[in-house]
C-alpha angles and dihedrals in degrees: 000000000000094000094105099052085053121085118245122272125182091207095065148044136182136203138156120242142168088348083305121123099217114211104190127181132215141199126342111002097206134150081267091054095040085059096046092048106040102080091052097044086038088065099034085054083053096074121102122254094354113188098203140170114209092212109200094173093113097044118112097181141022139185139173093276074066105049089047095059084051090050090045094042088053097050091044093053091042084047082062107050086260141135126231132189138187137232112202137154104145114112099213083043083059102037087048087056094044096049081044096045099232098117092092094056101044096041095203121217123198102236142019089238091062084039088062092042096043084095090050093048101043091049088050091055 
């Protein structure tokens, strides 16, 4: 994987499961953070066909610096033929997508675990 050619960030962290790239933040998504974090989740966004989870379970806060990195990291990864979901349980995270009106877009799911599961469910549907 490219992770090692990226430089460090404390605000995310990346692994492969379940044929899945995760993309998992981490802290206080702020206009700082988003700069730190843009160059690593840029190239990891470059990749074809990406199946990736946007995992927010270990964010505390969230403005809009934030939400635009999400909006950039999802158009990125649709640009490139791939699938993104999201991992949201926070109910200011929420609220911030539905006054947006992202919610929609992003389709949160509460856990990782139902983010891995979302395929099976939808076949079986």
């Amino acid at each position: 994987m490219i992770d090692g050619a990226l430089p460090a960030t404390g605000h995310l962290h990346t692994y492969s499961t379940q044929g899945y790239l995760v993309l998992e933040f981490h802290g206080e998504i702020d206009v700082s953070a988003a700069i730190d974090m843009a160059p690593a989740l840029d190239a990891h966004t470059a990749q074809p066909a990406l199946a990736a989870i946007i995992d927010l379970s270990h964010v505390v806060f969230l403005d809009c610096s934030g939400l635009r990195l999400m909006c950039r990291a999802r158009r990125r990864i649709l640009e490139h033929s791939g699938e993104l979901q999201l991992v949201c349980a926070h109910p200011m995270t929420l609220r911030i997508l539905r006054v947006t009106g992202l919610f929609p877009s992003f389709d949160p799911v509460p856990s990782l675990k139902e983010a891995l599961s979302k395929d099976d469910i939808e076949e079986a549907g």
